[in-house]
C-alpha positions as CSV (number, residue, x, y, z in Angstrom):
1,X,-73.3,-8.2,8.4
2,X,-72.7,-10.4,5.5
3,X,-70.0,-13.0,6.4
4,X,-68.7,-15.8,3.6
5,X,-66.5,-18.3,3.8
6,X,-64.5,-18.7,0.1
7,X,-62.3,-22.1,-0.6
8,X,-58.8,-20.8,-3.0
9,X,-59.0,-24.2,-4.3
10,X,-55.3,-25.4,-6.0
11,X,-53.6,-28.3,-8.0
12,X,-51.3,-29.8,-9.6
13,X,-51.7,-29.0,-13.4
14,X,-49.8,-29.8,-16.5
15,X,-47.7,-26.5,-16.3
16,X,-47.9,-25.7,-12.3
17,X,-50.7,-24.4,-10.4
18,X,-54.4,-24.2,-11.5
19,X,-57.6,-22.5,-9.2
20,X,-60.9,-23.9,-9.4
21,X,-63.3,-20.9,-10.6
22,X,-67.6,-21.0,-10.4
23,X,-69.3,-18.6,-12.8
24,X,-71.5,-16.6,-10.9
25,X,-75.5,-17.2,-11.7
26,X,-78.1,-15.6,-9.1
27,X,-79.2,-12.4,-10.5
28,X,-80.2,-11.6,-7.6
29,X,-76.5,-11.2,-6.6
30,X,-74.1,-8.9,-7.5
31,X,-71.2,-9.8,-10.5
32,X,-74.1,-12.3,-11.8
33,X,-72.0,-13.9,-14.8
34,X,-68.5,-13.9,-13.6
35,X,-66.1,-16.4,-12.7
36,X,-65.8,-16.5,-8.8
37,X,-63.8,-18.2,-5.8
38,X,-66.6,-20.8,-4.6
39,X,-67.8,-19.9,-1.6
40,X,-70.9,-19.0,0.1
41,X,-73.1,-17.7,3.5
42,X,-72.4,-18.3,7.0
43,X,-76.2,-18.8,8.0
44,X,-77.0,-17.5,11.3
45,X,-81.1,-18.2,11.4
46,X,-82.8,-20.9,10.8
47,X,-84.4,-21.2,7.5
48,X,-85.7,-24.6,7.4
49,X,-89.6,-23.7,8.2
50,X,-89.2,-21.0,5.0
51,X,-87.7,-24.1,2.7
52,X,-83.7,-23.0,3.4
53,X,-80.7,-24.4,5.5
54,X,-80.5,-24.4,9.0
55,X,-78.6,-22.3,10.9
56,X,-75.1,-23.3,10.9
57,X,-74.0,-24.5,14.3
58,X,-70.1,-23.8,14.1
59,X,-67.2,-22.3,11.9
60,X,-66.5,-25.7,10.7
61,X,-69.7,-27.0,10.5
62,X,-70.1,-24.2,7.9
63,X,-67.0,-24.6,6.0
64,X,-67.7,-28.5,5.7
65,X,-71.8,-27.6,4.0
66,X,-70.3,-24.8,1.9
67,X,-67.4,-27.4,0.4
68,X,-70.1,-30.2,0.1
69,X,-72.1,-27.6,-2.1
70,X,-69.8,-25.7,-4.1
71,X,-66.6,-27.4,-4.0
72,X,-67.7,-30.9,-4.2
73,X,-65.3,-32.4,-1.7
74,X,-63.2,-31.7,1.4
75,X,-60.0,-30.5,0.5
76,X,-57.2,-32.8,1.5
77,X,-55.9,-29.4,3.2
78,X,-56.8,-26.4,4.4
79,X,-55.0,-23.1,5.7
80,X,-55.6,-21.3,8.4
81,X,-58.3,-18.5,7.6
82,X,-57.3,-15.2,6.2
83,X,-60.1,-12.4,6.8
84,X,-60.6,-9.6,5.4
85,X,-63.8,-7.1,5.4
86,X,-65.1,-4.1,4.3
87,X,-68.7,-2.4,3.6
88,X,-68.0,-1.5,-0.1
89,X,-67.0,-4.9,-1.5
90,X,-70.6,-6.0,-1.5
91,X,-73.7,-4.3,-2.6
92,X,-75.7,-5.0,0.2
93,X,-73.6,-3.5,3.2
94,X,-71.2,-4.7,5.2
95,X,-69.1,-8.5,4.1
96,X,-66.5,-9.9,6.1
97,X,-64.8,-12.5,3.8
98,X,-63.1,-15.5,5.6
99,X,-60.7,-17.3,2.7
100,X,-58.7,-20.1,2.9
101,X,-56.3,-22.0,0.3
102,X,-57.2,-25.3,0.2
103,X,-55.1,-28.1,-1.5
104,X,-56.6,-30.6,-3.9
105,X,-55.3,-34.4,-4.7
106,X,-56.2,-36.6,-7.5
107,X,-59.3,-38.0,-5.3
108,X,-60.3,-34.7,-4.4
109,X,-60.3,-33.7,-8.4
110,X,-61.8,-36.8,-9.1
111,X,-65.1,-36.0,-6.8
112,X,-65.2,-32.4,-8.3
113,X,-65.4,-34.0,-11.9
114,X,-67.5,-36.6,-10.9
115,X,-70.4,-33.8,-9.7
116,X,-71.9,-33.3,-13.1
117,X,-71.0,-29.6,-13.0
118,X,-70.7,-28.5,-16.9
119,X,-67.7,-26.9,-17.6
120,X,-69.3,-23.5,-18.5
121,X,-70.2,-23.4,-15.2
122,X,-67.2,-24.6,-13.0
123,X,-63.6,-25.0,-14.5
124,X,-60.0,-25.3,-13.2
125,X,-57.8,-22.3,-15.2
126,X,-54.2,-21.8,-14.6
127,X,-53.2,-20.0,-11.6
128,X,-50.7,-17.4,-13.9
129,X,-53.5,-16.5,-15.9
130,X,-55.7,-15.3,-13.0
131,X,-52.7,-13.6,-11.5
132,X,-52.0,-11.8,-14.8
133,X,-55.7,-10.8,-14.9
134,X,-56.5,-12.8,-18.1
135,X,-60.0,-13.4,-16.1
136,X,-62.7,-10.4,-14.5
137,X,-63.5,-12.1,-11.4
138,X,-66.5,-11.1,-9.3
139,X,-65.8,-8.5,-6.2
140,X,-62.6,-9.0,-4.5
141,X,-61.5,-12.3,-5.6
142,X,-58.8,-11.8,-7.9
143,X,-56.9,-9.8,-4.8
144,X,-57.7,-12.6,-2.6
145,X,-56.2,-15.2,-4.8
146,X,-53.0,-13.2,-4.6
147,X,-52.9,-12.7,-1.1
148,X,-53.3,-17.0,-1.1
149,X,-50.5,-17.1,-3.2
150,X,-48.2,-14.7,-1.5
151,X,-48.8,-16.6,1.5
152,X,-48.5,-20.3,0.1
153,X,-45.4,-19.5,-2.1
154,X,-43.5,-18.1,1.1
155,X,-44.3,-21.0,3.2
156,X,-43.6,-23.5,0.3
157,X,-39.9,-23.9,1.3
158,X,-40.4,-24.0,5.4
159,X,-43.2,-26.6,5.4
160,X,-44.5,-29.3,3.8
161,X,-47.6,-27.8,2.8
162,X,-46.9,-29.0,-1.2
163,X,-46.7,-32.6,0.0
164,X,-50.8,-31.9,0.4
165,X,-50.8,-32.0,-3.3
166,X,-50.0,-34.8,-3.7
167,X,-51.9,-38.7,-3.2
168,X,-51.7,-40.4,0.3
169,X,-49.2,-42.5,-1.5
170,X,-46.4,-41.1,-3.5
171,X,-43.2,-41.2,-5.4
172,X,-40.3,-39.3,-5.2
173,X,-40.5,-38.1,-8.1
174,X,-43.7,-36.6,-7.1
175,X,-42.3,-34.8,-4.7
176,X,-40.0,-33.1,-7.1
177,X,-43.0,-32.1,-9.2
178,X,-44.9,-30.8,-6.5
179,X,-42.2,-28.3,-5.3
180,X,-41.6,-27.7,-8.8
181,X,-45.2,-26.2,-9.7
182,X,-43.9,-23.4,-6.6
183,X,-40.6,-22.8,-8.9
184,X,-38.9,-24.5,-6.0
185,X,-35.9,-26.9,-7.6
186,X,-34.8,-29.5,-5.2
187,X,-33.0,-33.3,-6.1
188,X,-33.1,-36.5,-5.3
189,X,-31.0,-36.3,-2.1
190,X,-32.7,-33.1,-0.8
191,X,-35.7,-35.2,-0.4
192,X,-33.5,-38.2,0.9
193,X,-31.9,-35.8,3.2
194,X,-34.8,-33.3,4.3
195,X,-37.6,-35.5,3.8
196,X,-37.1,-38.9,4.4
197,X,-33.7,-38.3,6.8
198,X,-35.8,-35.9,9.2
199,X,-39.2,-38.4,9.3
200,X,-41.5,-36.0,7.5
201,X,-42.3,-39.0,5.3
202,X,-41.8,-42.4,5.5
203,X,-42.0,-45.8,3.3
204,X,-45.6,-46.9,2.9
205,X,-43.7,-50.4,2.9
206,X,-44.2,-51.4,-1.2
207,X,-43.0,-50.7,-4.1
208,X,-44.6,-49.1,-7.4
209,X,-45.9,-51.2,-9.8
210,X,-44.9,-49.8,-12.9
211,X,-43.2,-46.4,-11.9
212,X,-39.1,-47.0,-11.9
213,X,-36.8,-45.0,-9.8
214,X,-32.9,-43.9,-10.3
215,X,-31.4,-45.9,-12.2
216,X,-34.5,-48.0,-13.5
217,X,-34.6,-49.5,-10.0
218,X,-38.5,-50.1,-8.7
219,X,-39.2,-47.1,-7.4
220,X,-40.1,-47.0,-3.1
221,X,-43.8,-45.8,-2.2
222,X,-43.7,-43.1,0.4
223,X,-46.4,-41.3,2.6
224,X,-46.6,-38.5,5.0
225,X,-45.7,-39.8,8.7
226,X,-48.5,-37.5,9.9
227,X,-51.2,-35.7,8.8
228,X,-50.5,-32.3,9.4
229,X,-47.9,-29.4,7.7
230,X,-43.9,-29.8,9.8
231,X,-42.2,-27.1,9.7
232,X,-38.8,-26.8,9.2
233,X,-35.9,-25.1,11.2
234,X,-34.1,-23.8,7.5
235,X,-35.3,-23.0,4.4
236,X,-35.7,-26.6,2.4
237,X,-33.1,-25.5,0.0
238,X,-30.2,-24.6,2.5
């Protein structure tokens, strides 16, 4: 059995949402030519005496080498995995596919541009446009990046999960651009109130430089008090 581990990879564009995409290139390999979902193999055996990897020792272990090689970077967060599986969606028998949406900030985007990979051969494209099919993905994909969506947008507004988008220091105004790219509108004092208020984040104890806040006031640097998603009790909007 064939079993893959595939990154959604999302962030913050100039008009919402864009998805890192690979093009395709073994021709060995099914879909050779068109734009993927990086991912790759789990390896069960060792290869090294044959000149391959070695065998993977653990899920993580494996999801850590397959970022490092196709992605570039660790994501500053990942889902929980969503599997899926079946024995037509890969040529050579039976593929269990285990995907997970992983959030991208600026010096995660950085380390991906800094990799050398041409842009014929890795690119980010607008999230919309691969939901409205304006790409042929290879096998699956374009149902997977769906799925991701469904299941990020709908947990957008009970978790902070878009705060992941963001730097390990931000503004609120960045916080308002974040949940803006989900089509979520909230103010000022919804993050005062639900954010701040509640502990989610807290002051990072400066100011901004050159960033200016209501009122042309110096705007307050904020951070995530911990480094994993809260959930919360009522929609973020209520």
């Amino acid at each position: 059995m064939i079993v893959t581990i595939d990154m959604i990879c999302l962030r913050l564009g100039k008009k919402g949402l864009d998805v890192l995409l690979i093009k395709r290139h073994n021709p060995e390999r099914p879909d050779v030519g068109k734009w993927a979902i990086p991912g790759g193999f789990v390896f069960e055996h060792d290869m090294t005496s044959q000149g391959g990897e070695p065998a993977d020792h653990d899920f993580d272990s494996a999801r850590r080498r397959i970022c490092r090689q196709k992605v570039h970077t660790y994501p500053h967060y990942i889902s929980e995995p969503m599997v899926d599986g079946n024995p037509k969606r890969d040529v050579a028998g039976w593929s269990v596919s285990i995907s997970h949406y992983a959030l991208m900030n600026r010096q995660n985007i950085s380390q991906i541009a800094n990799a050398g990979v041409p842009e014929c051969q890795m690119q980010w494209v607008p999230l919309e446009d691969v939901l409205s099919s304006q790409y042929e993905l290879a096998f699956d994909h374009q149902d997977m990046i769906a799925l991701a969506w469904k299941k990020l947008r709908a947990a957008v507004e009970y978790t902070s999960v878009a705060l992941f988008l963001l730097d390990e220091e931000f503004l609120v105004a960045d916080i308002i651009a974040a949940y803006s790219a989900f089509g979520v509108d909230i103010n000022r004092m919804t993050v005062k109130r639900r954010l701040i208020e509640s502990g989610v984040v807290v002051s990072a104890n400066k100011i901004a430089s050159t960033n200016k806040g209501k009122g042309g006031k110096p705007a307050q640097v904020y951070k995530l008090n911990e480094n994993c998603v809260t959930y919360f009790q009522t929609c973020l909007r209520g």
